[in-house]
PDB file of N, CA, C, O and CB in Angstrom:
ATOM      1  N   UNK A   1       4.180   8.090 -16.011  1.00  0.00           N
ATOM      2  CA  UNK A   1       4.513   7.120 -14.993  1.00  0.00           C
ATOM      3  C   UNK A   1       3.759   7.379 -13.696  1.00  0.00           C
ATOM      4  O   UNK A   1       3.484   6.456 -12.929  1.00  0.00           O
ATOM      5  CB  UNK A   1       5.998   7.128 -14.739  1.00  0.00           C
ATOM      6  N   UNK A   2       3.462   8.518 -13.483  1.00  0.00           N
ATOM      7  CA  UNK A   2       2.665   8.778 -12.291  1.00  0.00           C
ATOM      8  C   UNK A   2       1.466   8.466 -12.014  1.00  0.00           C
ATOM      9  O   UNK A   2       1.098   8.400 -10.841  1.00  0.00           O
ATOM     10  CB  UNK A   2       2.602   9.799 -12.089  1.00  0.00           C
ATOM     11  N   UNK A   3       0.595   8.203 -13.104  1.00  0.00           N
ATOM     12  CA  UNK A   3      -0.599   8.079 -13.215  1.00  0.00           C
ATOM     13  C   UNK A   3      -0.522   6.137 -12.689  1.00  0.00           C
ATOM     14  O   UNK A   3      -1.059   5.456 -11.815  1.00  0.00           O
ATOM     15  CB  UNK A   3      -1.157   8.698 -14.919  1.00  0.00           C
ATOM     16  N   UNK A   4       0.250   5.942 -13.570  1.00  0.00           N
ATOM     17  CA  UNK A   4       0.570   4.518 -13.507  1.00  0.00           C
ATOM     18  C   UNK A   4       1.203   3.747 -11.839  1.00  0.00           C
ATOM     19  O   UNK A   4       1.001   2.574 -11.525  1.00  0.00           O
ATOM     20  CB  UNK A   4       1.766   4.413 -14.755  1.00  0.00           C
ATOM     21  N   UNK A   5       1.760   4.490 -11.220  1.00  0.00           N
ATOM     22  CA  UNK A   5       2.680   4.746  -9.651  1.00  0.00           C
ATOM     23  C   UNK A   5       1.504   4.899  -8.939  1.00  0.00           C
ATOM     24  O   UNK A   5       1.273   4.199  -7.953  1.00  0.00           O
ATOM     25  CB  UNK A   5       3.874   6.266  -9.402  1.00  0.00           C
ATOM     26  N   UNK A   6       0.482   6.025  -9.472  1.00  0.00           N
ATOM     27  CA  UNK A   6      -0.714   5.861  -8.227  1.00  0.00           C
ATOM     28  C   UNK A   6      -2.031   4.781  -8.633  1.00  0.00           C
ATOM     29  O   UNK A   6      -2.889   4.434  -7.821  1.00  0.00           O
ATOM     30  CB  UNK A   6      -1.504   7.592  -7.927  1.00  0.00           C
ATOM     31  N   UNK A   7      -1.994   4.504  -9.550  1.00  0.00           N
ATOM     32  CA  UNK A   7      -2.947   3.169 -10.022  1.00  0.00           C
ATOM     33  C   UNK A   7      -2.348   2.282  -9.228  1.00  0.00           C
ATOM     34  O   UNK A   7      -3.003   1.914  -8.253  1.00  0.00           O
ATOM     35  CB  UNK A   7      -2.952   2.615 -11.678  1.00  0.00           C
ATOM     36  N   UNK A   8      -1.204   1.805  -9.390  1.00  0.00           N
ATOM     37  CA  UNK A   8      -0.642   0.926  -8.142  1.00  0.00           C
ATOM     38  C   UNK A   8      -0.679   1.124  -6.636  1.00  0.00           C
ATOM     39  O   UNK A   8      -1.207   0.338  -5.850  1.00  0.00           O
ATOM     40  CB  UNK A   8       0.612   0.841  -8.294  1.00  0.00           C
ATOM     41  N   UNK A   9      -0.304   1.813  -6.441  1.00  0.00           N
ATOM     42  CA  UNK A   9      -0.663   2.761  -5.324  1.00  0.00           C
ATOM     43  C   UNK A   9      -2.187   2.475  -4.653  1.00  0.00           C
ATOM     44  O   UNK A   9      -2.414   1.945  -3.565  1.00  0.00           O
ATOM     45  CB  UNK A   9      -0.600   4.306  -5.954  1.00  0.00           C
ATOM     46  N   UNK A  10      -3.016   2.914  -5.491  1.00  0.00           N
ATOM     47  CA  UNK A  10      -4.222   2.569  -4.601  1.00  0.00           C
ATOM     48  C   UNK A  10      -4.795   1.109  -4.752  1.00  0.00           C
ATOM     49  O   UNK A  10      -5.744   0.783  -4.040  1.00  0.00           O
ATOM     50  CB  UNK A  10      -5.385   3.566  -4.924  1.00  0.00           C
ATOM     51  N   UNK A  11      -4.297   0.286  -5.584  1.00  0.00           N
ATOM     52  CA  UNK A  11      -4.505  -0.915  -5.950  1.00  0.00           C
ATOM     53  C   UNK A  11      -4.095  -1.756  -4.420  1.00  0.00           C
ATOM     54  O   UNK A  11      -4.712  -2.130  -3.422  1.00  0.00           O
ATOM     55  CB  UNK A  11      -3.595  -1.240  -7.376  1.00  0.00           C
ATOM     56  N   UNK A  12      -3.068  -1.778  -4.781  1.00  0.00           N
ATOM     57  CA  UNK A  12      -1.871  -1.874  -3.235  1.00  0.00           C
ATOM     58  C   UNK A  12      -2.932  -1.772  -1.911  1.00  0.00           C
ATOM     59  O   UNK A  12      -3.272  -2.614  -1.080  1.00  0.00           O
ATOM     60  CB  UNK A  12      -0.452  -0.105  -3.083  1.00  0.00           C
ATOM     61  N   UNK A  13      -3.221  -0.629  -2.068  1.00  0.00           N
ATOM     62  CA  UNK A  13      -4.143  -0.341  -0.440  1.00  0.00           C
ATOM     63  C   UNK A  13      -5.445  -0.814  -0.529  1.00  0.00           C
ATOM     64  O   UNK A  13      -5.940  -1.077   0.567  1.00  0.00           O
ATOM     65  CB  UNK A  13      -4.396   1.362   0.061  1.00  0.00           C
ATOM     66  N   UNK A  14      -6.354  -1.057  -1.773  1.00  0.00           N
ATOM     67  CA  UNK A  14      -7.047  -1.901  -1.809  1.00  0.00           C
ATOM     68  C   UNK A  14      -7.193  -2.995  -1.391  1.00  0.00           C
ATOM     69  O   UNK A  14      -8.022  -3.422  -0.588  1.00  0.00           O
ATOM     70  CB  UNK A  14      -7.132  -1.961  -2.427  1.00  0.00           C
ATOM     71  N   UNK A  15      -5.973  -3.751  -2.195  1.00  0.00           N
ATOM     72  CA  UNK A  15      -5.712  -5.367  -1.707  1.00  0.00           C
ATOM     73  C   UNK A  15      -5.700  -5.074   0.148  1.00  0.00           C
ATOM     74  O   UNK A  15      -6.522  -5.410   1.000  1.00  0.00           O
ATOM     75  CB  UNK A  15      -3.741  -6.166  -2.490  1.00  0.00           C
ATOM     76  N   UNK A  16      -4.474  -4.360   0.259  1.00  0.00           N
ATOM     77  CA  UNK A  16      -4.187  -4.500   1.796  1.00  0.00           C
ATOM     78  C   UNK A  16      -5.896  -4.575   2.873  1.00  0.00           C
ATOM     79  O   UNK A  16      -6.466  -5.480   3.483  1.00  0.00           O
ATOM     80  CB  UNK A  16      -3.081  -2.828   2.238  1.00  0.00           C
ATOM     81  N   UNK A  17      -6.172  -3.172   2.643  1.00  0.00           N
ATOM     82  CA  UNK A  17      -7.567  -3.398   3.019  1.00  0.00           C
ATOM     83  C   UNK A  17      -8.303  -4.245   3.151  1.00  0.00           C
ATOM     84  O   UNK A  17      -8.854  -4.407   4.240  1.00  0.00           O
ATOM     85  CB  UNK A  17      -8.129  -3.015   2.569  1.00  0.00           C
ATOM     86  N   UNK A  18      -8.577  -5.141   1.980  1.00  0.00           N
ATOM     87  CA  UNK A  18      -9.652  -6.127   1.260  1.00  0.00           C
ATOM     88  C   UNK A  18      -9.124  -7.163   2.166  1.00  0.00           C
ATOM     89  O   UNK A  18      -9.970  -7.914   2.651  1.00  0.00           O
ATOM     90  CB  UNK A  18      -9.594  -6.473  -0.590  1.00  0.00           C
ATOM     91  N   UNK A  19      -7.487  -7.412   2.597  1.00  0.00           N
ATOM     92  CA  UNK A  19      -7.281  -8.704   3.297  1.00  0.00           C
ATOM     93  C   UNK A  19      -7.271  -8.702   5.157  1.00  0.00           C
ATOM     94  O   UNK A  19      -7.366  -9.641   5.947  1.00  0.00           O
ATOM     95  CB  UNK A  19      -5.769  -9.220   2.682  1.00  0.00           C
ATOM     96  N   UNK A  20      -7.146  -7.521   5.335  1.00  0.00           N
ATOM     97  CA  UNK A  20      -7.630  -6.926   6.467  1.00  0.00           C
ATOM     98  C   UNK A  20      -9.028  -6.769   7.214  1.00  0.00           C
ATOM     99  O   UNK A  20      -9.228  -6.308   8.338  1.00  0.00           O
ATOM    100  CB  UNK A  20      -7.306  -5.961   6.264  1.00  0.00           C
ATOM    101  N   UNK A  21      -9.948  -7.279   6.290  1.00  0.00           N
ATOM    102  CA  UNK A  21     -11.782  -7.034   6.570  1.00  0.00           C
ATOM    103  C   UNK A  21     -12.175  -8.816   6.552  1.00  0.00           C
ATOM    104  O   UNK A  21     -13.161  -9.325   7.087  1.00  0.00           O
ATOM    105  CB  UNK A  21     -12.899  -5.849   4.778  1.00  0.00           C
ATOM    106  N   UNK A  22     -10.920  -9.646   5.655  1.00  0.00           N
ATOM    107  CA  UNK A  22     -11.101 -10.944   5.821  1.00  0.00           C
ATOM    108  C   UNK A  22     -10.346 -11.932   6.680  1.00  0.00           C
ATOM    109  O   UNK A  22     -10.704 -13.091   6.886  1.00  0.00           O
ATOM    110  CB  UNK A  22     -11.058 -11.311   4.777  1.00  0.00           C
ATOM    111  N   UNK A  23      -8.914 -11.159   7.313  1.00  0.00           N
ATOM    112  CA  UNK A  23      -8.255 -12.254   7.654  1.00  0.00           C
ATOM    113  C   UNK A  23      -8.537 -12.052   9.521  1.00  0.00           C
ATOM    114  O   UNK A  23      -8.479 -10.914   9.987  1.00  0.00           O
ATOM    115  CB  UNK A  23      -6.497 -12.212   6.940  1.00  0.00           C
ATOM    116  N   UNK A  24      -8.853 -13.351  10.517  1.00  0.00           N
ATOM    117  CA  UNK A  24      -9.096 -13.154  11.236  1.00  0.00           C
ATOM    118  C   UNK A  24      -7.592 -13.168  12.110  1.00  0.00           C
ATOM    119  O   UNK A  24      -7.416 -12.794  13.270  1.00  0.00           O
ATOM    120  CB  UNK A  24     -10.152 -13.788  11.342  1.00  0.00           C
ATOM    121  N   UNK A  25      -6.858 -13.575  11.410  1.00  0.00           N
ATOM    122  CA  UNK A  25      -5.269 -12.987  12.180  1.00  0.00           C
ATOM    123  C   UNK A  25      -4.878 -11.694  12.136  1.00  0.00           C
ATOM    124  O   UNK A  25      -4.156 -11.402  13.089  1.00  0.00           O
ATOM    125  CB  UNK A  25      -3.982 -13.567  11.578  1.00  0.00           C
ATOM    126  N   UNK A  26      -5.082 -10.855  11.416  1.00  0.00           N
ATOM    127  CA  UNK A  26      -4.328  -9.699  10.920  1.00  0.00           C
ATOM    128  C   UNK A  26      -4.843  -8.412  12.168  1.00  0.00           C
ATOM    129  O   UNK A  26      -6.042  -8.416  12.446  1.00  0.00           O
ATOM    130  CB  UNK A  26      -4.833  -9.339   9.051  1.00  0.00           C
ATOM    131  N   UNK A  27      -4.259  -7.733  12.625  1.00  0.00           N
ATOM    132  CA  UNK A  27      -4.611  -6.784  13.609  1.00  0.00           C
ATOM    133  C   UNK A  27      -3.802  -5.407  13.141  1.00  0.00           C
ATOM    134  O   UNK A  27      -2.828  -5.380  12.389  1.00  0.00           O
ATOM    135  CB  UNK A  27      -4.201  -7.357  15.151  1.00  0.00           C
ATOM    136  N   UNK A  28      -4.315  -4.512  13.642  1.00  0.00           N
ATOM    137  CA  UNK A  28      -3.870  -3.220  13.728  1.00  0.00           C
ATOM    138  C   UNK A  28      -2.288  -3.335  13.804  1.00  0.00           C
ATOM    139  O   UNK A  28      -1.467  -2.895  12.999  1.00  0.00           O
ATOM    140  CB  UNK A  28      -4.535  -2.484  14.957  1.00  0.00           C
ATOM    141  N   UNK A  29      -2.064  -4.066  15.026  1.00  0.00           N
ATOM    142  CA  UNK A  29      -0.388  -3.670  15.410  1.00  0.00           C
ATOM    143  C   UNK A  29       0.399  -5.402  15.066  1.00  0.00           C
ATOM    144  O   UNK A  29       1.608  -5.520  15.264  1.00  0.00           O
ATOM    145  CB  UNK A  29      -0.168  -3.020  17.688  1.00  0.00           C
ATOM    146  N   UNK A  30      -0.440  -6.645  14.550  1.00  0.00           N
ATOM    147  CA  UNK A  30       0.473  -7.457  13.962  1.00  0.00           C
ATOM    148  C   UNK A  30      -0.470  -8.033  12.815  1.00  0.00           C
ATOM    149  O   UNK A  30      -1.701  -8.045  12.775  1.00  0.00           O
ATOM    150  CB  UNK A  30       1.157  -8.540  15.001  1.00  0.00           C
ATOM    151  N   UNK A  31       0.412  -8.484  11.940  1.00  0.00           N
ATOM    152  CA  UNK A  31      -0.418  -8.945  10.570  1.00  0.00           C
ATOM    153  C   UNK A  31       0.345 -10.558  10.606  1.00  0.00           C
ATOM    154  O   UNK A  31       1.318 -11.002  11.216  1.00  0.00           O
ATOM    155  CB  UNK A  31      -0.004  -7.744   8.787  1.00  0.00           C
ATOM    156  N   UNK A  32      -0.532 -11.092   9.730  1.00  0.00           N
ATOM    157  CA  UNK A  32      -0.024 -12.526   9.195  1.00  0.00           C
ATOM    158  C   UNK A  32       0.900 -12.093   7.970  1.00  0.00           C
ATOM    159  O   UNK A  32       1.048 -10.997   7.430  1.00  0.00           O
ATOM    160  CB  UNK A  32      -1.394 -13.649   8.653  1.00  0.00           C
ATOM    161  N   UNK A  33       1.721 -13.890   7.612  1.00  0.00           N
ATOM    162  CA  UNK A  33       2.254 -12.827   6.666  1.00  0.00           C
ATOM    163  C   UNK A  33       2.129 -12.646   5.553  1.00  0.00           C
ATOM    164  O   UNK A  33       3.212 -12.492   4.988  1.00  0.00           O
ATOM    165  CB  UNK A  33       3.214 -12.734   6.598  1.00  0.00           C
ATOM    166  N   UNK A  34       0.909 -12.560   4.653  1.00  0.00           N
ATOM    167  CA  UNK A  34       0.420 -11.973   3.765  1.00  0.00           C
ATOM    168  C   UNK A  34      -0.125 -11.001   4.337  1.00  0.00           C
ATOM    169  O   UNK A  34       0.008 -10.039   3.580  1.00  0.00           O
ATOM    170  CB  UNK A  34      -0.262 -12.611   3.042  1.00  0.00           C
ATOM    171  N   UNK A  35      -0.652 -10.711   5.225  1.00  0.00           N
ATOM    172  CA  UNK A  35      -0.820  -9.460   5.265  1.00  0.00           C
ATOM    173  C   UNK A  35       0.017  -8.256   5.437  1.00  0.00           C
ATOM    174  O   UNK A  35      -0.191  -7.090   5.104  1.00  0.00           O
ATOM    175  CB  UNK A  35      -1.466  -9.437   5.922  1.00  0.00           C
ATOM    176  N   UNK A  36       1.094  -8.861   6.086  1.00  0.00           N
ATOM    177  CA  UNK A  36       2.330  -7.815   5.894  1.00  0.00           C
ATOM    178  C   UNK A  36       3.053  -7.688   4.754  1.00  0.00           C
ATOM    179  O   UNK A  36       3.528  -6.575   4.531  1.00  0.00           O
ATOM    180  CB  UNK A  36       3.322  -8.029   6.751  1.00  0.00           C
ATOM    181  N   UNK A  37       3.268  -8.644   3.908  1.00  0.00           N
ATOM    182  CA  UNK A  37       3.418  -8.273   2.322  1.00  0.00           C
ATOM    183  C   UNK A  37       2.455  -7.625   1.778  1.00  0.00           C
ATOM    184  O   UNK A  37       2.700  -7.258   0.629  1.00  0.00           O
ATOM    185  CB  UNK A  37       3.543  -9.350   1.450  1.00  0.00           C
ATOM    186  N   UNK A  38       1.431  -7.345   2.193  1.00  0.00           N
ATOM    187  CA  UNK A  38       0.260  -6.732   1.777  1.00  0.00           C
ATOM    188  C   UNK A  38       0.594  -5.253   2.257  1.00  0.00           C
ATOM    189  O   UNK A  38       0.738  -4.187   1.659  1.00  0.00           O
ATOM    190  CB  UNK A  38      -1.115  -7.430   2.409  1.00  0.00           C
ATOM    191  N   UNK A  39       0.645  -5.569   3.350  1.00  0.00           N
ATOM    192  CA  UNK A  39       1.047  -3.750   4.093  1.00  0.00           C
ATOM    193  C   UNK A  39       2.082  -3.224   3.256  1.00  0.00           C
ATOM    194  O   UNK A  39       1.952  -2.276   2.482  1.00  0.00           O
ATOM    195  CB  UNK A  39       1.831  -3.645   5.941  1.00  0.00           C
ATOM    196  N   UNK A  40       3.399  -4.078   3.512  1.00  0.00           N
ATOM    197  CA  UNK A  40       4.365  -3.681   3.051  1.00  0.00           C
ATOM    198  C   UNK A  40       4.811  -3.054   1.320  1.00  0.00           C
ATOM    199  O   UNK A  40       5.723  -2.333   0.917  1.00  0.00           O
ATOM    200  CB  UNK A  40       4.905  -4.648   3.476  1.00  0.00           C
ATOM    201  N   UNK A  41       3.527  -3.830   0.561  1.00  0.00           N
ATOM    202  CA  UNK A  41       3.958  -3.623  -0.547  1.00  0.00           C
ATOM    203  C   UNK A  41       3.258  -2.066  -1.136  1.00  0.00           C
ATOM    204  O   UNK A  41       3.634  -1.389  -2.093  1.00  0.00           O
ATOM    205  CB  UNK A  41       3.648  -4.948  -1.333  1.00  0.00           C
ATOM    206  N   UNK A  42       1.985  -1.787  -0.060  1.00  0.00           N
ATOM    207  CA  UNK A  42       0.747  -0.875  -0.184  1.00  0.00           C
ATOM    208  C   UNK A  42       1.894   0.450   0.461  1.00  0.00           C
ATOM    209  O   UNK A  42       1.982   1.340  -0.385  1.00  0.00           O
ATOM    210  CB  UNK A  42      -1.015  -1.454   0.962  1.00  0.00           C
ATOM    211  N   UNK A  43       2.700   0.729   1.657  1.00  0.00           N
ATOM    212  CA  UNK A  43       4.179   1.187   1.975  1.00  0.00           C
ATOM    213  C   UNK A  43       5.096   1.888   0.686  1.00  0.00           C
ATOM    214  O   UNK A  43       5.323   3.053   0.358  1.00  0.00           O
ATOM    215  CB  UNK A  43       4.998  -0.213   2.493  1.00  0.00           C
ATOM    216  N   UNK A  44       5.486   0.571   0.150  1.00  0.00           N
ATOM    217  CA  UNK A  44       6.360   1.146  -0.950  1.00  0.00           C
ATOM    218  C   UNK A  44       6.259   2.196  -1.912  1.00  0.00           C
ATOM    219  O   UNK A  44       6.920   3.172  -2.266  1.00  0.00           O
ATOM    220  CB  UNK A  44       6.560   0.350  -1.622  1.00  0.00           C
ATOM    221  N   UNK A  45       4.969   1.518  -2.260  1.00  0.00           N
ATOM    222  CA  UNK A  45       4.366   2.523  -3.230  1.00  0.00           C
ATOM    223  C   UNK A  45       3.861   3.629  -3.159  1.00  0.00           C
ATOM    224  O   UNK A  45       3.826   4.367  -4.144  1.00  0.00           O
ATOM    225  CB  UNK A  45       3.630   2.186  -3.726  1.00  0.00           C
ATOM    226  N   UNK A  46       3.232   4.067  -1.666  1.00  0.00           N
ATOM    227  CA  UNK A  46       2.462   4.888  -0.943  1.00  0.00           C
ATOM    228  C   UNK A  46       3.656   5.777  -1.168  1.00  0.00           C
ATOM    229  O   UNK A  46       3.359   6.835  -1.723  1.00  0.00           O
ATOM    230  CB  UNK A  46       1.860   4.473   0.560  1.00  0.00           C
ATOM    231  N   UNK A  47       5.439   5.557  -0.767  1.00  0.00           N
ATOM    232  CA  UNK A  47       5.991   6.471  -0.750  1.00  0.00           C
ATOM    233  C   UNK A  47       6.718   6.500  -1.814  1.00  0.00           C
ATOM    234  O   UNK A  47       7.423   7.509  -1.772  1.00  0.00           O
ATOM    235  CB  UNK A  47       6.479   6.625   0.213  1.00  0.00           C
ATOM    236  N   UNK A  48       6.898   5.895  -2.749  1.00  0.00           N
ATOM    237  CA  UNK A  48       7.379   6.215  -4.095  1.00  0.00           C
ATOM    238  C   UNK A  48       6.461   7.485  -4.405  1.00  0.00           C
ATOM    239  O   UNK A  48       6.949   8.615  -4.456  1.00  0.00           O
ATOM    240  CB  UNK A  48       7.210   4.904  -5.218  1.00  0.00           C
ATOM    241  N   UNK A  49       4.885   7.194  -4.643  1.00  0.00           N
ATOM    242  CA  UNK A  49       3.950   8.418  -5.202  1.00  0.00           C
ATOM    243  C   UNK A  49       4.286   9.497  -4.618  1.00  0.00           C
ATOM    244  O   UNK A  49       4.317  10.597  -5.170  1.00  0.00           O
ATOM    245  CB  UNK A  49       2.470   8.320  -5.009  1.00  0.00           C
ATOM    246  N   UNK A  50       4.582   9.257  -3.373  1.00  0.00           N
ATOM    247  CA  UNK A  50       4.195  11.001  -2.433  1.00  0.00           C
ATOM    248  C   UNK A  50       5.799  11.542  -2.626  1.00  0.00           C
ATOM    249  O   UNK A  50       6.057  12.665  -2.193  1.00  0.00           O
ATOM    250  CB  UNK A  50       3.600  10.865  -0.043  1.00  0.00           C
ATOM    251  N   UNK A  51       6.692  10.882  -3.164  1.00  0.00           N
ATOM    252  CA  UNK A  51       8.241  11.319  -3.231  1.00  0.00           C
ATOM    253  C   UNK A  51       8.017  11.571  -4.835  1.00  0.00           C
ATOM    254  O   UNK A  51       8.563  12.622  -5.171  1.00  0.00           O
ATOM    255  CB  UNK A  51       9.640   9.973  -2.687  1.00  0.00           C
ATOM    256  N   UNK A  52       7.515  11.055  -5.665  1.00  0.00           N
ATOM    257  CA  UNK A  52       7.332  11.488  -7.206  1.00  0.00           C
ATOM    258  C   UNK A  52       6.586  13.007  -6.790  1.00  0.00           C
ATOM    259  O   UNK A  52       7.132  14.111  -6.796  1.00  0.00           O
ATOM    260  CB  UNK A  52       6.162  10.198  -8.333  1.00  0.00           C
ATOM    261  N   UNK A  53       5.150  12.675  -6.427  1.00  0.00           N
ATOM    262  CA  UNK A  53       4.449  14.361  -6.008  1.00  0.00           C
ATOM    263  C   UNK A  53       5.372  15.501  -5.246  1.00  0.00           C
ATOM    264  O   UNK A  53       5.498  16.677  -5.588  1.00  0.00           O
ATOM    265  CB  UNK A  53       3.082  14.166  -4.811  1.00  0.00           C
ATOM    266  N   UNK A  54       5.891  14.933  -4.287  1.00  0.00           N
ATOM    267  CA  UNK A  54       7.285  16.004  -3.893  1.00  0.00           C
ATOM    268  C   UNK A  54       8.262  16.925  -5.021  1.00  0.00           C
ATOM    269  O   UNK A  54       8.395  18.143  -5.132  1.00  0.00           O
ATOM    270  CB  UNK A  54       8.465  14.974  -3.196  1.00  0.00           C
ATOM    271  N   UNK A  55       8.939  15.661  -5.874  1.00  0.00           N
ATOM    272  CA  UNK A  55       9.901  15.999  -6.853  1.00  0.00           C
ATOM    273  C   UNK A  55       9.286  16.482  -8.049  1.00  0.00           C
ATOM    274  O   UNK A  55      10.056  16.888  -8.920  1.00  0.00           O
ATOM    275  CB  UNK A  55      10.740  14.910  -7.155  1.00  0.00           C
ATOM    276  N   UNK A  56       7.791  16.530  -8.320  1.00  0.00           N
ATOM    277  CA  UNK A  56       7.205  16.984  -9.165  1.00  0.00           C
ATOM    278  C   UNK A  56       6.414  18.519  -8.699  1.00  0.00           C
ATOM    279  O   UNK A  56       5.847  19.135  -9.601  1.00  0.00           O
ATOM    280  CB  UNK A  56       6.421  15.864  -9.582  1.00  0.00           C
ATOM    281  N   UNK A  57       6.401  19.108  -7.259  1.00  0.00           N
ATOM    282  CA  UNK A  57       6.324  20.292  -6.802  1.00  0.00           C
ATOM    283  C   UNK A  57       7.640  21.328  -6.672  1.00  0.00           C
ATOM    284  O   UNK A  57       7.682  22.552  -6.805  1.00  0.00           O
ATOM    285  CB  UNK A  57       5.756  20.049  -5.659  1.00  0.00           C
ATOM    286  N   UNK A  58       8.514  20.527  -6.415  1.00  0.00           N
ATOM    287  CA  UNK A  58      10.021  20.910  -6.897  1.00  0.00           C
ATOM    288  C   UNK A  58       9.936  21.758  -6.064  1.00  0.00           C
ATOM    289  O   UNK A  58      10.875  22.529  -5.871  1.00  0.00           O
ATOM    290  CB  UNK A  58      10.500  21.376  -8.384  1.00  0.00           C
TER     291      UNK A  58
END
């Protein structure tokens, strides 16, 4: 599952990125709102992985 958690994971920050270099609304400190579903979803996952890598250093 982990392998699979960080495939998403960087997928996630991809997209976010990718819509960040195109959207001329989106800024550092406010996003449109795909781009904040974009942030937000690149977030979730970012800390699901690093809380799986935690619980998997035990």
């Amino acid at each position: 599952m982990a392998d699979s958690l960080h495939a998403q994971y960087m997928k996630a920050a991809s997209s976010s990125r990718a819509h960040g270099k195109t959207c001329t609304t989106c800024s550092p400190n406010a996003r449109c709102d795909t781009g904040q579903r974009l942030y937000e979803s690149f977030a979730r996952l970012q800390d699901a992985y690093l809380a799986k890598q935690r619980e998997r250093r035990g």
